[in-house]
VMD Tcl script that draws the C-alpha trace (Angstrom):
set ca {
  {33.93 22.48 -42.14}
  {33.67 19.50 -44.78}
  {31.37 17.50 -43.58}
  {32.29 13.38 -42.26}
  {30.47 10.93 -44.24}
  {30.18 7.38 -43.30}
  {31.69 4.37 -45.27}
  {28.82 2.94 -47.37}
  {26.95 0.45 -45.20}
  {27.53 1.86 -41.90}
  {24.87 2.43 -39.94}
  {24.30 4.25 -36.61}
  {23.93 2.13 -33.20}
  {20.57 2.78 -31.73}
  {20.56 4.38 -28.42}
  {17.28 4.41 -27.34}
  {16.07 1.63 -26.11}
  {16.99 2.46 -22.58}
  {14.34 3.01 -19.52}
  {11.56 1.09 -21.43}
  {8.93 -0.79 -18.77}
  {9.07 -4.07 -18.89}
  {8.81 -7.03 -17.08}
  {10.20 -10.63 -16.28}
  {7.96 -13.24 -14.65}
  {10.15 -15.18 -14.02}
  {12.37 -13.05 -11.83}
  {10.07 -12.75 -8.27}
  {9.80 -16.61 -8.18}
  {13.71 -17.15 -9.09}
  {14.22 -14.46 -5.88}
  {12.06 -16.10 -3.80}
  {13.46 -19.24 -4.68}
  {16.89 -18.36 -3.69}
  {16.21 -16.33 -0.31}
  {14.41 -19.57 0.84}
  {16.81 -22.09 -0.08}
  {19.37 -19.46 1.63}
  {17.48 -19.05 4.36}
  {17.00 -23.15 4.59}
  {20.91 -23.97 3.92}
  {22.11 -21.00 6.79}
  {19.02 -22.90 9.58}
  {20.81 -26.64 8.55}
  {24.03 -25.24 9.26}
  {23.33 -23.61 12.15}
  {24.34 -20.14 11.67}
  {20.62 -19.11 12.36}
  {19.88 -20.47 15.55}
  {16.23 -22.24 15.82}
  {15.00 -20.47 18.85}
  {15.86 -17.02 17.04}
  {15.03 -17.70 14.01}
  {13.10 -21.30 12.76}
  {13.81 -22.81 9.29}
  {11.46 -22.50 6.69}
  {9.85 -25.75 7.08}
  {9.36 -25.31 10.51}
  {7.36 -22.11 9.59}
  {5.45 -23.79 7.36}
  {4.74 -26.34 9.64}
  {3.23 -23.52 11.50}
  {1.15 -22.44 9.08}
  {-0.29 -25.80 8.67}
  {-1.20 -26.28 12.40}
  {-3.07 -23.13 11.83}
  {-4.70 -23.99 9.04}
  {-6.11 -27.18 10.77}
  {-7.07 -25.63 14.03}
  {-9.10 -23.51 12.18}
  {-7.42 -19.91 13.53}
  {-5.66 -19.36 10.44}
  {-9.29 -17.69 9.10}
  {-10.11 -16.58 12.35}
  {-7.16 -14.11 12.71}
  {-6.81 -13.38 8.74}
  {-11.04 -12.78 8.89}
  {-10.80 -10.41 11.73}
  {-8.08 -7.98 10.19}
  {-8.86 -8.02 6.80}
  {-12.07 -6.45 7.65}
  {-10.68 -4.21 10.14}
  {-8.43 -3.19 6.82}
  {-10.97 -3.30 4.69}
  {-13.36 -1.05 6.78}
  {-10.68 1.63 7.76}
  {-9.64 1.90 4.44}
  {-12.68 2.26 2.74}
  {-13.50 5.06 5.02}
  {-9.64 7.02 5.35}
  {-9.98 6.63 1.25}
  {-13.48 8.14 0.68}
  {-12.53 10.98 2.85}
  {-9.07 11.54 1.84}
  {-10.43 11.72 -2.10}
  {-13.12 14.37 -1.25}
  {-10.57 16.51 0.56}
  {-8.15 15.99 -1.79}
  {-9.97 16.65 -4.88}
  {-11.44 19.86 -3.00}
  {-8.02 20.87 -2.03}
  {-6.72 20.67 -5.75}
  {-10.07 22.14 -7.95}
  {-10.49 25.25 -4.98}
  {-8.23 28.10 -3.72}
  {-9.75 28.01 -0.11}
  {-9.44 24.39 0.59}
  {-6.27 24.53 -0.70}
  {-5.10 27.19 1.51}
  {-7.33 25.84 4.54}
  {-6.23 22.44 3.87}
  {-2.60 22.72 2.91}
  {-1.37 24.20 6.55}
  {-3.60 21.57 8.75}
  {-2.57 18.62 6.47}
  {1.51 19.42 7.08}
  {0.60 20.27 11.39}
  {-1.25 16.36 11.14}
  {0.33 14.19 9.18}
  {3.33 13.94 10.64}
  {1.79 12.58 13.98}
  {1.74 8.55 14.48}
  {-1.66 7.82 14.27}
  {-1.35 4.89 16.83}
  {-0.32 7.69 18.82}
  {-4.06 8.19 19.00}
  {-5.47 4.98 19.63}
  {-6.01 5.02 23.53}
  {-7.59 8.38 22.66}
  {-9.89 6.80 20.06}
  {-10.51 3.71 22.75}
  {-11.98 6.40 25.47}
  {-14.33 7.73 22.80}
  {-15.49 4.33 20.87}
  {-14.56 1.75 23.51}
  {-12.31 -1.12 23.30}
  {-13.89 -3.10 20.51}
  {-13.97 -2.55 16.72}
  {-14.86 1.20 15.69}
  {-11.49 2.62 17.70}
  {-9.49 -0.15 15.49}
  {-11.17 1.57 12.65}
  {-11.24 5.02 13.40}
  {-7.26 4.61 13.80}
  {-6.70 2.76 10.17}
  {-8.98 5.09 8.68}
  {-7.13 8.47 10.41}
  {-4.00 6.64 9.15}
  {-5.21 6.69 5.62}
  {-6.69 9.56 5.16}
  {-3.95 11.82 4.97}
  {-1.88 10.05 2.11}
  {-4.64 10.04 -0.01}
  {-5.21 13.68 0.83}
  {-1.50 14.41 -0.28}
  {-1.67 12.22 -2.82}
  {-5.09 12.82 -4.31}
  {-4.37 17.10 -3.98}
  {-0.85 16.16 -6.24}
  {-2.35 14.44 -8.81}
  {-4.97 16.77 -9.43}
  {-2.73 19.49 -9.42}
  {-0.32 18.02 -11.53}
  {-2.67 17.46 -14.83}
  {-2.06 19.53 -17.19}
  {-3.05 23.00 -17.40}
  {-3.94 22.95 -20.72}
  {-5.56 19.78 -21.03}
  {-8.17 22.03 -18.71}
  {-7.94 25.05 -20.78}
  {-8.80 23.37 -23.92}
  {-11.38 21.62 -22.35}
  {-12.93 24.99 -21.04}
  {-12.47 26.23 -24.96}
  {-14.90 23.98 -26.36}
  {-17.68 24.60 -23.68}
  {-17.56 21.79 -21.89}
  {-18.79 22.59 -18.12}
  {-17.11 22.23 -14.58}
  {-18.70 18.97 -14.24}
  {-17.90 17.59 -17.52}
  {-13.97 18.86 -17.07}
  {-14.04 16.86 -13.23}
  {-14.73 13.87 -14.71}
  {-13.59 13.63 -18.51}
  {-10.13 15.88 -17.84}
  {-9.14 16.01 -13.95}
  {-9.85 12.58 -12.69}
  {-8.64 10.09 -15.73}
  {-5.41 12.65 -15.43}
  {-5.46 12.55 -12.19}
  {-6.20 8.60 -11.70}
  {-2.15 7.37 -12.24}
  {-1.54 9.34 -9.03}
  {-4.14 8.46 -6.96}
  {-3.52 4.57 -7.03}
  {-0.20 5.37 -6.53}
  {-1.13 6.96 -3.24}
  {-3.53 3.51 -3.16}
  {-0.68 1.59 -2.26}
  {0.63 3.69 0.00}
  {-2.37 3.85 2.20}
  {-2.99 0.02 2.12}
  {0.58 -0.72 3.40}
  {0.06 1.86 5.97}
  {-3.49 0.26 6.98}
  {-1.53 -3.03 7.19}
  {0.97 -1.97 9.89}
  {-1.74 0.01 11.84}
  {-3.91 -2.48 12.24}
  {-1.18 -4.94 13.37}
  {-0.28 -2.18 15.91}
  {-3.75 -1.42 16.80}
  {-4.22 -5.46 17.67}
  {-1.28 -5.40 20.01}
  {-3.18 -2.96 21.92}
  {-6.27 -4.11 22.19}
  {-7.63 -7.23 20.15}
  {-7.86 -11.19 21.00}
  {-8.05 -11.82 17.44}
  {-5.98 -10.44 14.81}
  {-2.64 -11.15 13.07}
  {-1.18 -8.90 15.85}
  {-2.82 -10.15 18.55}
  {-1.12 -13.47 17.06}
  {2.23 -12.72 16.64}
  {1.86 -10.75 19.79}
  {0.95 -13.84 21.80}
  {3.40 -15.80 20.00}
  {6.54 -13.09 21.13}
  {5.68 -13.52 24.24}
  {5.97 -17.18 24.68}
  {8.96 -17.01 22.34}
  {7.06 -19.07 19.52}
  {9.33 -18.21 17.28}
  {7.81 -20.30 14.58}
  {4.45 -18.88 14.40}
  {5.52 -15.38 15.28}
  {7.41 -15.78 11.69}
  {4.43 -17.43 10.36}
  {2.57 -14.43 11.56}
  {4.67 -12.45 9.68}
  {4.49 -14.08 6.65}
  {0.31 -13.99 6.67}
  {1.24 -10.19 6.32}
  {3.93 -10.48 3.43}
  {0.98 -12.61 1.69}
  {-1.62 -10.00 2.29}
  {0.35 -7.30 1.21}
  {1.37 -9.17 -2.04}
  {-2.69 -9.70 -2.39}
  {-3.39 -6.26 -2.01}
  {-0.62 -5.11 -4.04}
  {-1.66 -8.02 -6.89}
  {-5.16 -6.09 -6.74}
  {-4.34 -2.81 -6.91}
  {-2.27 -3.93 -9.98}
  {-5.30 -5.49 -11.44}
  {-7.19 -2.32 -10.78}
  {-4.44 0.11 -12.66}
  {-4.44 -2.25 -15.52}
  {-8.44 -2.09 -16.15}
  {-8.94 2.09 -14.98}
  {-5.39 2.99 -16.98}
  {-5.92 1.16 -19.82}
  {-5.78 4.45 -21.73}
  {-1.98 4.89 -21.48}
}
mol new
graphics top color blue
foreach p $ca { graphics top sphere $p radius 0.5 }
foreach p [lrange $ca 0 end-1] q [lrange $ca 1 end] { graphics top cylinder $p $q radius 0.2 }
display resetview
């Protein structure tokens, strides 16, 4: 076949600029922006009733009252290092077993099988269990948040050291370089995108467990707050209870970022 030339000066439309990461600053604030005002306009007009749900200003008047009383810190204080402690711990332990689970054959095949029979149980399941054993106060809190971490980061810490490249390993092990050397320089910077991944996971998991776990059995606590705020139909601090959680999440989530950006900065 002759072949189809192009007029002179006719170029070809580029086609791939597609599924490039990127990112608009500006587009969060201009969402949040609009669900409020939404949210303000539909409380004016009455189609959402006070008692069910308050206006924004109301909420923030909320927040304010809390911040002057003093309990704003109090409650925030308490879970954050509930979070904090659970975390640290479900984390740690979930890494070792992971890592074990994706280097060797017989934690893999020991681990794999128990992992699937656990995970799938609700950890707050567990709490009055954990309450018998360490008592009513802090370490049963704990013990539950860390339980309910551990096993993403098992799953997720196994995945992304089983997913690195096979022969990023084998041409490590060509030039001599020794099982430690391979762990550190090979598995875990290839493994490292995954394992924050799993990061957030586990921190939005510790976040509703330890809101569960205050319902239970806390008098301080966002959920002991918004707890006692449901039950005397509060409305307004039960949402501002609820929106101490959005902002904690959105810290978390703004550290984690901030953590990627300094351990990734390789890709």
């Amino acid at each position: 076949m002759p072949e189809t030339k192009l007029p002179a000066g006719t170029g070809v439309a580029f086609r791939g600029g597609g599924f490039v990461p990127g990112n608009r600053r500006w587009a969060p604030w201009l969402a949040f922006v609009l669900i409020i005002a939404a949210w303000e306009a539909a409380s004016d007009t009455g189609l959402l009733p006070a008692l069910f749900m308050p206006a924004p200003h109301e909420v923030a008047l909320a927040l304010y009252a809390l911040l002057e009383s003093g309990q704003l810190f109090v409650h925030i204080g308490a879970s954050l290092q509930r979070i904090l402690g659970g975390w640290v711990i479900g984390s740690l332990a979930g890494l070792v077993v992971g890592f074990a689970m994706g280097i060797f054959v017989l934690a893999r095949s020991v681990g794999l099988p128990v992992v699937a029979a656990l995970f799938p149980i609700p950890k707050i399941a567990l709490l009055p269990l954990f309450i018998l054993w360490f008592g009513i106060g802090e370490p049963s809190k704990i013990a539950t948040i860390a339980l309910g971490v551990f096993f993403p980061t098992v799953v997720s810490a196994y995945s992304a050291v089983d997913n690195v490249p096979r022969n990023l390993i084998r041409m490590a092990q060509s030039f001599g370089l020794s099982t430690r050397m391979i762990v550190f320089k090979v598995i875990l910077p290839g493994a490292m995108p995954g394992i924050l991944a799993g990061f957030r996971i586990s921190s939005s998991i510790a976040l509703i467990l330890v809101v569960a776990a205050e319902m239970i059995g806390a008098d301080t606590g966002i959920g002991s707050f918004v707890l006692a705020a449901g039950n005397l139909m509060q409305t307004d601090q039960l949402v501002a209870g609820v929106v101490l959680l959005s902002l904690i999440g959105l810290l978390v989530s703004w550290l984690l970022s901030r953590v990627e950006k300094t351990l990734l900065r390789w890709r």
